[in-house]
C-alpha positions in Angstrom: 95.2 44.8 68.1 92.2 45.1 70.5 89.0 43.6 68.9 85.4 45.1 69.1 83.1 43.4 71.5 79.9 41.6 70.8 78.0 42.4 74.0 79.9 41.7 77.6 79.6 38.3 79.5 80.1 37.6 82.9 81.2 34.1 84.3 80.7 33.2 87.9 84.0 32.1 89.4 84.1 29.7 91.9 84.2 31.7 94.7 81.1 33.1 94.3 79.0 29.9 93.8 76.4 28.9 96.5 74.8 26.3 95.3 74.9 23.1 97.2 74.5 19.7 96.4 71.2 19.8 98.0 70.3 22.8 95.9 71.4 21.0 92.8 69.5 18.2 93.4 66.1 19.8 94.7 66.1 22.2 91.8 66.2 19.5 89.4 63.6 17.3 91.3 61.3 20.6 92.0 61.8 20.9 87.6 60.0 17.7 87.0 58.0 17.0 90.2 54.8 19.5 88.9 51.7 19.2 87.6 53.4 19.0 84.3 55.1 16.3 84.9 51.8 14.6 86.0 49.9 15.2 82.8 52.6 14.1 81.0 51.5 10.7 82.8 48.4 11.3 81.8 48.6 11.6 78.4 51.0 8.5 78.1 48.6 6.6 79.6 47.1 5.6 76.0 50.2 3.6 75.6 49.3 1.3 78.5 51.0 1.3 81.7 53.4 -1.3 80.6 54.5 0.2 77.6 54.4 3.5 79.0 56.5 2.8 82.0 59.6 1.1 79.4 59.8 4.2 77.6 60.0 6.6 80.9 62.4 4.8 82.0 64.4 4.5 78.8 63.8 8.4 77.6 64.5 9.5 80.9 68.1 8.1 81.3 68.6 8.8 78.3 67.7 12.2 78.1 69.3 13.3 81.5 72.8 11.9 80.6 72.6 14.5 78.0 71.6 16.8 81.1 74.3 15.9 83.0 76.9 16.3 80.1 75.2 19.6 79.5 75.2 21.1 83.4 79.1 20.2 82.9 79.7 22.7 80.4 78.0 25.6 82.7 80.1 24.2 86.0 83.3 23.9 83.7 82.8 27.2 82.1 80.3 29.2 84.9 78.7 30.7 81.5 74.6 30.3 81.1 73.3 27.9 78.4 72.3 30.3 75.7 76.1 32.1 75.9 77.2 28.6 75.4 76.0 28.4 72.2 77.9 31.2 70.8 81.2 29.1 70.6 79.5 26.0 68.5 76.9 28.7 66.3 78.7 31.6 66.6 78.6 35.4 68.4 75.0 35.9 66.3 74.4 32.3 65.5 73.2 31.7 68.7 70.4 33.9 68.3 68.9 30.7 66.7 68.8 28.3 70.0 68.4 31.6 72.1 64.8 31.9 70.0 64.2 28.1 70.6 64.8 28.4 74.2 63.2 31.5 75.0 59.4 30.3 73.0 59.8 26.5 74.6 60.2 28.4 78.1 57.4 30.6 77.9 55.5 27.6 76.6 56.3 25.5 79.2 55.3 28.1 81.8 52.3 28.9 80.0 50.9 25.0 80.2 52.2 24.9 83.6 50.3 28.2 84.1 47.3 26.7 82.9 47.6 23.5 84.9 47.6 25.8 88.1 45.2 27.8 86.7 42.3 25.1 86.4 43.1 24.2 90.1 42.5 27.4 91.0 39.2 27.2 89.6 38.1 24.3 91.5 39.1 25.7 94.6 36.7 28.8 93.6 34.2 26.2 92.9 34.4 24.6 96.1 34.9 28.2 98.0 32.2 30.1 96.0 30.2 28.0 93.6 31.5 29.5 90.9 31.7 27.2 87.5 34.4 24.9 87.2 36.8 25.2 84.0 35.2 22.9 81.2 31.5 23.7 82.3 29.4 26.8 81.5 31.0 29.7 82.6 34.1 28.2 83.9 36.6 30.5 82.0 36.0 32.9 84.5 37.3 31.6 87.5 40.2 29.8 85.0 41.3 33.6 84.0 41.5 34.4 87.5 43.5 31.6 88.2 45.6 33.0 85.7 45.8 36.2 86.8 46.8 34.8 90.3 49.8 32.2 88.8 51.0 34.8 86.8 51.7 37.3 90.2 53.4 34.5 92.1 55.7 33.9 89.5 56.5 37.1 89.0 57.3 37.7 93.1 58.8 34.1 92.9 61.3 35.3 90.1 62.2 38.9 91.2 65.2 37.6 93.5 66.4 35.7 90.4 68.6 32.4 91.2 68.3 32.8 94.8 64.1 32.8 94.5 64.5 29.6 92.4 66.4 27.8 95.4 64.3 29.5 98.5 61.2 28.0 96.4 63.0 24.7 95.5 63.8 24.1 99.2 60.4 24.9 100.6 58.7 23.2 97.4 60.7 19.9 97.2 59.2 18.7 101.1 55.6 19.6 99.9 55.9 17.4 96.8 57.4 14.6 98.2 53.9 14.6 100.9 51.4 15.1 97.9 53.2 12.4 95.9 53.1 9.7 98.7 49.6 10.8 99.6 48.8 10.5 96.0 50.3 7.4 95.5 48.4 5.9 98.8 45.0 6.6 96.8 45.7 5.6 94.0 46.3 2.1 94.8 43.6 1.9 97.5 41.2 3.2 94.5 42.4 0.5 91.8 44.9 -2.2 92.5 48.4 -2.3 90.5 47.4 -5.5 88.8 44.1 -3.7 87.1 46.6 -0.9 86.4 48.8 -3.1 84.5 46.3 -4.7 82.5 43.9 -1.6 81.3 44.6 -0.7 77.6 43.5 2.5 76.1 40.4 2.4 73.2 42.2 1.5 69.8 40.9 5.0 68.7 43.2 6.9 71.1 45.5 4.7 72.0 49.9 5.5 71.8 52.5 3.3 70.1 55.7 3.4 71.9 57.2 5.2 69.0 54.9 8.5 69.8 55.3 7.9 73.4 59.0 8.2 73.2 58.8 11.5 71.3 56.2 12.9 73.5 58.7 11.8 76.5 61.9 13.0 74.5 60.1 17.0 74.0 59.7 17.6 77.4 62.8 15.8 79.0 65.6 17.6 76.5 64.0 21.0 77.3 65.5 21.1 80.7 69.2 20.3 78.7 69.0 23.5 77.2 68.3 25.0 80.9 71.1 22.9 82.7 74.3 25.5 82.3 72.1 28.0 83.7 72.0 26.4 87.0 75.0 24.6 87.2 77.1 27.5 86.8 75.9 28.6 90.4 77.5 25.3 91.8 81.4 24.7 92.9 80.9 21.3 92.8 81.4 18.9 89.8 78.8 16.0 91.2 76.4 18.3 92.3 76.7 19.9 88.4 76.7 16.3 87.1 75.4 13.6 89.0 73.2 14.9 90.8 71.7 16.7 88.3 71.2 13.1 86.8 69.5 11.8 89.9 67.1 14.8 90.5 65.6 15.1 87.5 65.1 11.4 87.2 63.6 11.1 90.4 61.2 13.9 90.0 60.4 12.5 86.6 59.6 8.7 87.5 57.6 9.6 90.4 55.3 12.3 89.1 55.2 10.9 86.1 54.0 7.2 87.3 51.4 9.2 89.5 49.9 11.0 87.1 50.0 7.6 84.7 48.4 5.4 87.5 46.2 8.2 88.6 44.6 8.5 84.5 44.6 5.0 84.0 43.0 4.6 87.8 40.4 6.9 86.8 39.9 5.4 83.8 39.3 2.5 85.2 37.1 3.9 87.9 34.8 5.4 85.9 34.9 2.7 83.0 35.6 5.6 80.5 39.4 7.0 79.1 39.5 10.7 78.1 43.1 12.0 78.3 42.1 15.8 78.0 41.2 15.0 81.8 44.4 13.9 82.4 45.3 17.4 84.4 46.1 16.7 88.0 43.3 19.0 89.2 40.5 17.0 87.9 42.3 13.9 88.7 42.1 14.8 92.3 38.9 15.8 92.3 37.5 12.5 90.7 39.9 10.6 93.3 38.3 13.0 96.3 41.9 14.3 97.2 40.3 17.9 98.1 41.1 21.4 98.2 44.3 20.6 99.8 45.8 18.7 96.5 45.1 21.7 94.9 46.7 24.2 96.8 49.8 21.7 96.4 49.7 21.9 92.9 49.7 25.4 92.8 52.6 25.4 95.0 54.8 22.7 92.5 53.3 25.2 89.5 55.5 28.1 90.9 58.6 25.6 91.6 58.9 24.5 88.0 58.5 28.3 86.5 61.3 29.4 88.5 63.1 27.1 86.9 61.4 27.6 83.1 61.3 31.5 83.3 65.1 32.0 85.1 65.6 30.0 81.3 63.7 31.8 79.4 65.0 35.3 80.7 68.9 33.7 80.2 67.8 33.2 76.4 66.6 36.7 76.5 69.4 38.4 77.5 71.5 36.4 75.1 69.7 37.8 72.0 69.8 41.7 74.1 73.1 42.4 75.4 71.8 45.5 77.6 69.3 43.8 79.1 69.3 42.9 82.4 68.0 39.6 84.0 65.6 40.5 86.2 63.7 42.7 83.5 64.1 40.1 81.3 62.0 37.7 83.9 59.4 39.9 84.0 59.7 40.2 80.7 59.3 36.2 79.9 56.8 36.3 83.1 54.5 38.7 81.2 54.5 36.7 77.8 54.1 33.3 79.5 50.9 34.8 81.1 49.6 36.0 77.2 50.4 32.6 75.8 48.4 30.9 78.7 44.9 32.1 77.0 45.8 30.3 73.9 44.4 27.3 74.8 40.7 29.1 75.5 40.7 30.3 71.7 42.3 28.1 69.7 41.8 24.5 70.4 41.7 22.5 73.8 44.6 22.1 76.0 45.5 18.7 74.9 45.8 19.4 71.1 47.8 22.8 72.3 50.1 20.6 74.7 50.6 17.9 71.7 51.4 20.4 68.4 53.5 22.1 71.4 56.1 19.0 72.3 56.1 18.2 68.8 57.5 21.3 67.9 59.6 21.0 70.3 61.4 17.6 70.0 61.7 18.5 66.0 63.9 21.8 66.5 65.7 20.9 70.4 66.6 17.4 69.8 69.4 18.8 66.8 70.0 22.1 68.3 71.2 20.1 71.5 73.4 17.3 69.5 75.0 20.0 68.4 76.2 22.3 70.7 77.1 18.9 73.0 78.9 17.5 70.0 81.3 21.1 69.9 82.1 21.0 73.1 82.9 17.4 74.2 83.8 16.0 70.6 85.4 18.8 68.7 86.8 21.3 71.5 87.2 18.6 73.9 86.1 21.0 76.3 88.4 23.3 75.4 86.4 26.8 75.2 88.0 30.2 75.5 86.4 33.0 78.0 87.5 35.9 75.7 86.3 34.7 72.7 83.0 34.4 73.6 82.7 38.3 72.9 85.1 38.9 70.5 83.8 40.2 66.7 86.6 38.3 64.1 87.7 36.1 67.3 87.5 32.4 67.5 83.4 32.0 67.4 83.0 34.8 65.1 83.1 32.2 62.1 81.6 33.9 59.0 80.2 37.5 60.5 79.4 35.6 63.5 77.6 32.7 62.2 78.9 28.8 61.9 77.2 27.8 59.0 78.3 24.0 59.8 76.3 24.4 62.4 73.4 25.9 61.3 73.0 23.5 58.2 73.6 20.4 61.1 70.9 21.4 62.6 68.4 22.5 59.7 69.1 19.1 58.3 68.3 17.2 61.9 65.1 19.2 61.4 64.5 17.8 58.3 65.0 14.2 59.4 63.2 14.5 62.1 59.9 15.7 60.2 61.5 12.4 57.7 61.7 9.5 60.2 58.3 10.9 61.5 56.7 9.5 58.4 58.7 6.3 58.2 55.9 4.0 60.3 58.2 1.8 61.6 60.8 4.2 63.3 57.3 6.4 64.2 55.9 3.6 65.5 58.3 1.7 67.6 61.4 4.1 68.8 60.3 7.6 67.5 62.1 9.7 65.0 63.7 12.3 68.5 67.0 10.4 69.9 67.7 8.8 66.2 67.4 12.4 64.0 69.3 14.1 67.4 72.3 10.8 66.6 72.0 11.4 62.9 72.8 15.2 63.4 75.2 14.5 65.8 77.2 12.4 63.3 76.9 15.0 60.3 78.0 18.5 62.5 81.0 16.0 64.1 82.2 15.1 60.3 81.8 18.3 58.9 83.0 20.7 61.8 86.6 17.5 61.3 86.7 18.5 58.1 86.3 21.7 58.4 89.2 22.0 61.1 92.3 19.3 59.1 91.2 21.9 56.0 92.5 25.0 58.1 95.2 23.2 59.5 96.6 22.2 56.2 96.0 25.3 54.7 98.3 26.8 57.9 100.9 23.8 56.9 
């Protein structure tokens, strides 16, 4: 009996995968070493270096294992991430971490956007005169600056996966300059041992707890990206491993930059404000010039390669006919729209911090689960034709798991839970232990589920 299809998929078989090792492990480097990255720093810097630095570490490893285990799946299966989904959710199911994926991409290219965007401004201001963004009549030049990212990522994203490695390969050599060059003034500004004993004001400083969380948000969003790459690679260490080490490197580095650089200027100009924590007026204040800034444009464009090619893979998930490269310019379009929130709404720090925490609260169970499916209950085990088959395998209950959904309604629910339980708030964060407690209720119930059927069968 032939089934009706839900939509077509298309694997990549190994013969046509290009991506090398190198390529693997520059994209993943070029993800995190950006100006996002760096404010990230910055805004953990009210933790204190010391306690900042444990939980990079700690969030990082952490969170890129689950990369790893998740750019497996997309080597293994040479399906994109959101597809994936299909066989834990289900065919329509997935529609739910296709949504999730698609407004954390946008949102991430929007504050990346916006990042550029105010370096762009202080290159007009040094070029022209013209207002810098946070002073009188500085949204102009921050629009432009807009305006300007928003074209370059949409050249940069036209050519699709092969854009995002031309601009990883070219990228990756400028960011490993600016970040030595960086590092270099930083530590001729302040020495390490000031850096290690500054502690933020009481009224804005971070417990470890809520700089865990804030780390988590924007580490597990790349898992949700990692099939989507991956599944261009023929090779299982470049998928896995060095997946791992990219992203890890990229994250240390800029990450400790951007800390040292905050708490440097903090220290510098005996004052803390993290909504300066942006890279642009970090340079300024450290007299790192017009050439800084044109390399933080340049690490701007790297990372939306990587968060738009994500975004547009979510999109064409949810709309079968829709091709990928409309569905980047697509992404590309609304990540420019978001990037004005910040102007009307509140500043760019309050924008940044609702944003992560919206983030770790749905991502964190949506990724437990769809890693729990595959390595846990299918022991890798997914089937190609299935993946479009109505009444097949993943169809589940008119295309939805419920097992799955309620999983992952209920890791929401502990998440926003443990967030008002001081202690776990406080000291290890509510992310990694509401992303374990989902893990454990989908991996029970999806058991149970399965011995029901097969005794049922018997």
């Amino acid at each position: 009996m032939k089934h009706k299809q839900f939509g077509k998929v298309t694997a990549v078989p190994m013969a046509e995968r290009a991506m090398t090792n190198w390529d693997m492990f520059a994209t993943w480097i070029g993800a995190n070493a950006n100006n996002g990255t760096w404010y990230i720093g910055g805004v953990i810097a009210a933790a204190g270096m010391l306690t900042a630095s444990t939980t990079l570490i700690i969030t990082g490893v952490l969170s890129y294992i689950l990369l790893a285990l998740a750019s497996y799946m997309g080597y293994k299966t040479g399906l994109p991430a959101m597809v994936l989904t299909r066989a834990s959710f289900g065919l329509r199911g997935s529609f739910i971490p296709s949504i999730i994926n698609l407004v954390q991409f946008i949102g991430w290219a929007a504050a990346n956007t916006f990042i550029a965007a105010i370096s762009i401004s202080v290159i007009f201001k040094d070029l022209f005169g013209w207002a810098v963004y946070g002073s009188k009549g500085g949204n102009f030049g921050l629009i432009l600056g807009i305006v300007i990212m928003s074209i370059l990522h949409l050249i940069s994203i036209s050519l699709g996966e092969k854009s995002v490695r031309m601009i990883e390969r070219v990228g990756i050599i400028l960011v490993f300059i600016f970040v030595i060059w960086e590092t270099v003034v930083v530590l001729k500004t302040v020495s390490l041992q000031d850096i290690m004993q500054w502690h933020a004001p009481a009224k804005v400083a971070m417990t470890s707890g809520a700089a865990v969380d804030v780390l988590a948000a924007f580490n597990l969003a790349w898992v949700t990206a990692a099939a989507d790459f991956s599944r261009f690679t023929p090779k299982k260490q470049a998928a896995t491993t060095l997946s791992f080490l990219g992203a890890n490197i990229g994250l240390f580095w800029f990450t400790f930059v951007g800390l040292m650089a905050t708490i440097a200027t903090a220290i510098t100009l005996n004052a803390f404000d993290p909504n300066n924590s942006d890279p642009s007026t970090i340079a300024s204040k450290l007299g790192l010039g017009s050439l800084a800034l044109v390399v933080i444009i340049i690490t701007s464009t790297t990372a939306n390669a990587v968060n738009l090619m994500a975004a547009g893979s979510a999109l064409t998930n949810m709309f079968h006919k829709l091709r990928l490269t409309p569905a980047l310019w697509l992404v590309t379009i609304g990540a420019t729209i978001v990037s004005f929130i910040p102007l009307v709404v509140a500043s760019f720090l309050d924008s940044f911090i609702v944003f992560l925490d919206a983030i770790g609260m749905f991502l964190g169970p949506e990724i437990a689960v769809f890693l729990v499916d595959f390595f846990l209950v299918r022991k890798g085990a997914y089937v190609f034709d299935e993946f479009t088959k109505i009444d097949g395998a993943y169809w589940y209950n008119k295309g939805v798991n419920w097992v799955a959904i309620i999983a992952w309604v209920l890791g929401v629910s502990l998440y926003f839970g443990l967030k008002k339980i001081s202690f776990i708030a406080d000291t290890i964060g509510a992310t990694f232990v509401s992303m374990a407690l989902t893990a454990a209720i989908y991996y029970v119930a999806a058991q149970f589920i399965m011995n029901s059927k097969r005794g049922t069968q018997v």
